[in-house]
C-alpha positions as CSV (number, residue, x, y, z in Angstrom):
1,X,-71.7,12.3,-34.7
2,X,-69.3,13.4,-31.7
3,X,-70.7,15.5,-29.1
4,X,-67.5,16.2,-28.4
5,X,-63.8,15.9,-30.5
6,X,-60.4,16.7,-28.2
7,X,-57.6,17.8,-30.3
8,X,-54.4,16.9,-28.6
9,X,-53.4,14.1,-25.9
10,X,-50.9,16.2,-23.1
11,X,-51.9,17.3,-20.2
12,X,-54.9,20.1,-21.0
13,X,-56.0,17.2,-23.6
14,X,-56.4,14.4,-21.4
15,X,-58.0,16.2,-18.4
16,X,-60.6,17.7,-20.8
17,X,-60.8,14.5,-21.9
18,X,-61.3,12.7,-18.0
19,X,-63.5,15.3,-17.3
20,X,-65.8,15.0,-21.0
21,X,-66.1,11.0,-20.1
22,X,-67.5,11.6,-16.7
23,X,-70.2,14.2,-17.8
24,X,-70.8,11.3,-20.4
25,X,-70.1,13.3,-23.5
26,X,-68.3,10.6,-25.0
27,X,-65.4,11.9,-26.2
28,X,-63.0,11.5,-29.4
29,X,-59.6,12.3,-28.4
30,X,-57.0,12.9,-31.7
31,X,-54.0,12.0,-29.8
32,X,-51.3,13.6,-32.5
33,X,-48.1,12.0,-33.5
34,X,-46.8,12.9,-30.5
35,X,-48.7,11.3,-28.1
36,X,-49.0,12.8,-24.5
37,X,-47.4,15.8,-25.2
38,X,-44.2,17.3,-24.3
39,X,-44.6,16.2,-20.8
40,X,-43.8,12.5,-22.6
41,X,-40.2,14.0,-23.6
42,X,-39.9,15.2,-20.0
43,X,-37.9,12.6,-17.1
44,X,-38.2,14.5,-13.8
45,X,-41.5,16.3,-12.8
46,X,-40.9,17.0,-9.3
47,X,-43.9,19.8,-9.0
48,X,-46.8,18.3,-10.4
49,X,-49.5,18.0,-7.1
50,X,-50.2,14.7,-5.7
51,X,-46.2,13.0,-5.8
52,X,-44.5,14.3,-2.9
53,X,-41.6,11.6,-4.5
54,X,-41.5,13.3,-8.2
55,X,-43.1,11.5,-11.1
56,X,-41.6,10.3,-14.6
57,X,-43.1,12.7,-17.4
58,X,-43.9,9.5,-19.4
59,X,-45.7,7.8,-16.5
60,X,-48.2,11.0,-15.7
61,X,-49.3,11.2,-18.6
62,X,-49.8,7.3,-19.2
63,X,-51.9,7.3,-16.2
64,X,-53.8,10.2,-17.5
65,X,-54.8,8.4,-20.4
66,X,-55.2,5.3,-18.4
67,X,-57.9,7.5,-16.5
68,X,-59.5,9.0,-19.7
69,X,-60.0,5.7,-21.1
70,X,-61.7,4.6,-17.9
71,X,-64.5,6.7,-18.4
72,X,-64.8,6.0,-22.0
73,X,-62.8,8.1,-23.9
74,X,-62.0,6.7,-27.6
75,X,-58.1,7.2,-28.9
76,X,-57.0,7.7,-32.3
77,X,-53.8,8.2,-33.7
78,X,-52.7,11.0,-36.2
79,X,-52.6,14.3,-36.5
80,X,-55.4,16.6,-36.9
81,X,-54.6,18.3,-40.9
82,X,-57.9,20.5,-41.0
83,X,-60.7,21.4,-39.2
84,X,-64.0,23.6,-40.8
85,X,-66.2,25.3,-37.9
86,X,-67.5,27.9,-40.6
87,X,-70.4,25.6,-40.3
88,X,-72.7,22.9,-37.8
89,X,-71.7,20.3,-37.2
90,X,-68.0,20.5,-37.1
91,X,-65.8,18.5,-39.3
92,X,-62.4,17.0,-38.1
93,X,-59.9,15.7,-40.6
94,X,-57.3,13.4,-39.8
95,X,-55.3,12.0,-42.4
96,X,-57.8,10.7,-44.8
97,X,-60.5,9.9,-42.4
98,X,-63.7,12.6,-41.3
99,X,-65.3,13.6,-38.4
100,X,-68.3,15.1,-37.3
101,X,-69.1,17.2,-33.7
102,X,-71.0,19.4,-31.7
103,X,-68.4,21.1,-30.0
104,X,-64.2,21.0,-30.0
105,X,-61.4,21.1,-27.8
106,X,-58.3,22.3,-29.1
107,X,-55.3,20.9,-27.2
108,X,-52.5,20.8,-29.6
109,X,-50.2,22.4,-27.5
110,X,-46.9,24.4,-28.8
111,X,-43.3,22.9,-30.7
112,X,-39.7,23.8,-30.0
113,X,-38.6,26.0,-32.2
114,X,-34.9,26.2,-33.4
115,X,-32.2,28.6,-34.7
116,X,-33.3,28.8,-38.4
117,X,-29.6,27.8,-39.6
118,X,-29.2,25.6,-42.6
119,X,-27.0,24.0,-41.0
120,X,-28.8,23.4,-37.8
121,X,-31.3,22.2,-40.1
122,X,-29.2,19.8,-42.0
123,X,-27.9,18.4,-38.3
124,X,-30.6,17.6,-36.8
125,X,-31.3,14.1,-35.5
126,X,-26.9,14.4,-36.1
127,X,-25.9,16.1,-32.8
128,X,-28.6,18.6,-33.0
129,X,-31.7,18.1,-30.8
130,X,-34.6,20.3,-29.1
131,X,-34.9,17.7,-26.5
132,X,-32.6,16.4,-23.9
133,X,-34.8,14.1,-22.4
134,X,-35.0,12.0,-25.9
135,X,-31.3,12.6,-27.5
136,X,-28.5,13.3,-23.7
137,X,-28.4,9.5,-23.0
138,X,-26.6,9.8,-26.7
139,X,-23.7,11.9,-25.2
140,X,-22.1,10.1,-23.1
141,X,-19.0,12.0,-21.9
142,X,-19.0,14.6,-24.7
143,X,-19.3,18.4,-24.9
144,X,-22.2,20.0,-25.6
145,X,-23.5,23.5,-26.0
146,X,-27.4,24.7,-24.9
147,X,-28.8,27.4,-26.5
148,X,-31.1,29.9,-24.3
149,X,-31.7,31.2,-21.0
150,X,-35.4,30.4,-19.5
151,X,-36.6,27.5,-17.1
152,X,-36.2,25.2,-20.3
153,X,-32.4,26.2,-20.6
154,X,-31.6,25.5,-17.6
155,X,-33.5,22.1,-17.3
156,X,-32.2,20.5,-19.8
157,X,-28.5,22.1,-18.7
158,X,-29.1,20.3,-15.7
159,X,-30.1,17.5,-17.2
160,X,-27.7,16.7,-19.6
161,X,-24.8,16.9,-17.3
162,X,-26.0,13.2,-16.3
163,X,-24.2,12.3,-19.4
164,X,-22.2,14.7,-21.1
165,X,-18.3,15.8,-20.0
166,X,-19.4,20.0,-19.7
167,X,-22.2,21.8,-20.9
168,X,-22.1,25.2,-22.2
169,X,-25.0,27.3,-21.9
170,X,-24.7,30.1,-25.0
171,X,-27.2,33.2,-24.6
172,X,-28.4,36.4,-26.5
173,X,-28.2,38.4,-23.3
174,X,-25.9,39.2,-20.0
175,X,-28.6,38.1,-17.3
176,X,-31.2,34.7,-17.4
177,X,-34.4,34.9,-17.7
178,X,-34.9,31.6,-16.0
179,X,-36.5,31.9,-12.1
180,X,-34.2,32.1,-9.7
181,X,-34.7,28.7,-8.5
182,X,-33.7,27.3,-11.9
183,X,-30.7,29.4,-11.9
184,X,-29.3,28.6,-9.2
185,X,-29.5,24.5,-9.7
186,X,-27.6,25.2,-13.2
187,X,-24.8,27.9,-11.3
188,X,-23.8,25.4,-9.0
189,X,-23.3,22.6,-11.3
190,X,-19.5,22.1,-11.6
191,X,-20.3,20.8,-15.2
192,X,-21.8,23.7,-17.0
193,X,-20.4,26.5,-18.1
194,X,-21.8,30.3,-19.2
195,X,-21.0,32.6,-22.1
196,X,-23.2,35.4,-22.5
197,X,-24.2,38.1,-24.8
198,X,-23.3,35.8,-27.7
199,X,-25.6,33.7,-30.6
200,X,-24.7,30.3,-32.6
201,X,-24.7,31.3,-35.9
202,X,-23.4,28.5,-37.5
203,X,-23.5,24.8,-36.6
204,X,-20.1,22.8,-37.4
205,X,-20.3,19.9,-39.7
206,X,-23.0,18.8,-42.1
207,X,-20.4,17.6,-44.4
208,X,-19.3,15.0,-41.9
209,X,-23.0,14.4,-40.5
210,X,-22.0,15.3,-37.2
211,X,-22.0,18.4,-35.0
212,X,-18.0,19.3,-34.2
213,X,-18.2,22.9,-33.1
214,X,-20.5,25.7,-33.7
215,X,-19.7,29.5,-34.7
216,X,-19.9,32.2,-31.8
217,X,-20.9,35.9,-32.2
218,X,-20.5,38.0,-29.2
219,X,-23.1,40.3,-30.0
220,X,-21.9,43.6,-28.3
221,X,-18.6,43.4,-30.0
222,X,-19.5,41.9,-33.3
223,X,-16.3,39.2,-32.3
224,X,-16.8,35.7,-34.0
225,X,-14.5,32.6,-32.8
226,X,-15.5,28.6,-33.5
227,X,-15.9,26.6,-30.5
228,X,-15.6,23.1,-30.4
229,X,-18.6,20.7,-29.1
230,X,-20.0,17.4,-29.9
231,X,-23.8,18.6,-29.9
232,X,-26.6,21.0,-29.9
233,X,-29.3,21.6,-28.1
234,X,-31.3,24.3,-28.8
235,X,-33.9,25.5,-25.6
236,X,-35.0,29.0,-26.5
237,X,-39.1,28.3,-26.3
238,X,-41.6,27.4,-28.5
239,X,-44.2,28.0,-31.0
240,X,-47.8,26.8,-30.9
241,X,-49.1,23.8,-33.2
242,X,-51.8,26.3,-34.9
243,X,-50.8,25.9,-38.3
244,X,-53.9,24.0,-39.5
245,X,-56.3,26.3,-37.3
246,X,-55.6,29.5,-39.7
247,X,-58.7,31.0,-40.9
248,X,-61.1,28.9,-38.8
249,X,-60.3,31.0,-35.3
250,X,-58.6,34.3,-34.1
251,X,-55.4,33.6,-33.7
252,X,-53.0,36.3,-32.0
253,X,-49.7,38.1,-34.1
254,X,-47.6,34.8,-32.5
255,X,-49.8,32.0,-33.8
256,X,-51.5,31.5,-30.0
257,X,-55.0,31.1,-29.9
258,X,-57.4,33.9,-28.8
259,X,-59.7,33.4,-25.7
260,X,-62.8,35.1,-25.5
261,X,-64.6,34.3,-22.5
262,X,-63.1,31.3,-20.2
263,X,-62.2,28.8,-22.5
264,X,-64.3,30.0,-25.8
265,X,-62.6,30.7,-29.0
266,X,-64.2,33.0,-31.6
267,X,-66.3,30.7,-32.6
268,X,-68.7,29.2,-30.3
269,X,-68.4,25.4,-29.0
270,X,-64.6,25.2,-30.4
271,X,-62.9,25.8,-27.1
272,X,-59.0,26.1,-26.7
273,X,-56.8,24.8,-23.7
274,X,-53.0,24.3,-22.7
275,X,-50.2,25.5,-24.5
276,X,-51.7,26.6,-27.4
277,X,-52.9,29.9,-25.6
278,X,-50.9,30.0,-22.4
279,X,-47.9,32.2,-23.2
280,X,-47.6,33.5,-19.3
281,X,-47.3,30.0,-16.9
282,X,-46.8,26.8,-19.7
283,X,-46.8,24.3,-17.2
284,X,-48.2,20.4,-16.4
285,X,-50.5,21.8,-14.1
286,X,-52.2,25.1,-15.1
287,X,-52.7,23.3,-18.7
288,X,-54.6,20.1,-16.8
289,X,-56.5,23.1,-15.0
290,X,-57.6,24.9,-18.3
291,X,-58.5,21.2,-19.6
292,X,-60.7,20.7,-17.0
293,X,-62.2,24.2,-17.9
294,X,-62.8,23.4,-21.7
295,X,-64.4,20.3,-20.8
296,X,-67.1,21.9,-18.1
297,X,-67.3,25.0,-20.6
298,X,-68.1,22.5,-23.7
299,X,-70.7,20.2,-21.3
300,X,-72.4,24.0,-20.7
301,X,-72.5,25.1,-24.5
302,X,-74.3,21.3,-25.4
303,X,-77.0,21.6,-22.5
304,X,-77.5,25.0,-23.9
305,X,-77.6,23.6,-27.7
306,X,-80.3,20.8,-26.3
């Protein structure tokens, strides 16, 4: 028996998880197959308090779990594939293995999502990535096109003109939606370039298992044309990891998980942090903060249980 189990191991999962261990709630942290979350996939955080110098993604959130583990947090791997709250205690499956609580965290955070093309599809892991951080170093003088126009967009933009030739930045609309400071990094990069008001519809070439060029809709004209590129990357947001949550907790029209009251879900002692609610702020620092409120609102909901 867990007092309590943390689902998820970026940022909202490991400082619920540091703050748990301290109040000496022993925690079980399900660290997914994705360990450390999508900060792990990130190079440059430049705004995350306490390194005036920047800090690698990869390296916060190894110390994190450096810290969690100092206080006692347990680690295992997998991926949570069912939960049951209908009933006390809570059980936690992960692959074939069961576990028992008092109370949960859920910290599973949100995934990229893509295009929805068959093609894309059939690409992928072939010149077709959600992550520059993982797949830019690949491209190496090549052409590439970005799909979006938030913060994410323009970060990896940014980022993969470390590598690539030009980058293309392809969006639905005629204005950004990424702030102003993003925008303004990407704009006066001599290396990317902007066509707006236009969607990929078509990724060029699954029969050669390689991306050479994607089809083009300007969608105020209805005007198609191929362009020619040597990769993918699509950056227009994500979707939250809920899937295996449906039917246990309220879960809003998107898939995000409903907060009552702080951190309290609509079942009492599962709590939810991070990504897998926040659809307003999504970053490293607001999801440690809502962490570090699951873990104080779970230590409240035991004494209250003793």
């Amino acid at each position: 028996m867990n007092d309590v189990i943390i689902l998820g191991s970026g940022c909202a999962g490991l400082t619920a998880a540091i703050y748990a261990a301290r109040a000496q709630m022993k925690p079980l942290l399900v660290e997914g197959t994705g360990p450390g979350g999508q900060l792990a996939t990130t190079t440059d955080v430049e705004n995350y308090p306490g390194f005036p110098e920047g800090i690698q993604g990869p390296e916060l959130m190894e110390k994190m779990k450096q810290q969690a583990a100092r206080f006692g947090t347990r680690f295992i791997s997998g991926d949570a594939t069912r939960i049951d709250v209908s009933r006390r205690p809570f059980r936690v499956e992960v692959d074939d293995q069961r576990f028992e609580a008092k109370s949960l965290i859920i910290a599973t955070g949100a995934s990229a999502k893509y295009l929805g093309l068959p093609s894309e599809k059939a690409l992928i892991g072939h010149g077709v990535s959600a992550c520059a951080t993982c797949d830019g170093f690949f491209f190496k003088g090549k052409e590439l096109v970005v799909v979006g126009g938030g913060d994410t967009a323009m970060e990896e933009s940014t980022f993969l003109t470390k590598f690539a030739a030009k980058v293309t930045v392809v969006h639905r609309r005629d204005s950004l939606r990424a702030s102003k400071i993003m925008q303004e990094r990407a704009k006066a990069n001599p290396k990317i370039q902007w066509i707006f008001d236009t969607a990929v519809t078509e990724v060029y070439d699954p029969s050669k298992k390689k991306v050479t060029g994607v089809r083009l809709k300007n969608l105020k004209s209805g005007a198609k044309k191929d362009f020619q590129c040597d990769g993918l990357f699509v950056a227009i947001g994500h979707q939250p990891n809920t899937g295996f949550l449906k039917g246990q907790v309220e879960l809003d029209e998107k898939g995000y998980l409903v907060l009552k009251k702080g951190t309290q879900t609509s079942v009492p002692g599962v709590f939810g942090c991070g990504d897998i609610h926040d659809v307003r702020y999504k970053q490293a620092v607001t999801a440690a903060g809502w962490g570090c409120m699951a873990a104080l609102d779970a230590e409240r909901y035991l004494a209250e249980q003793a």
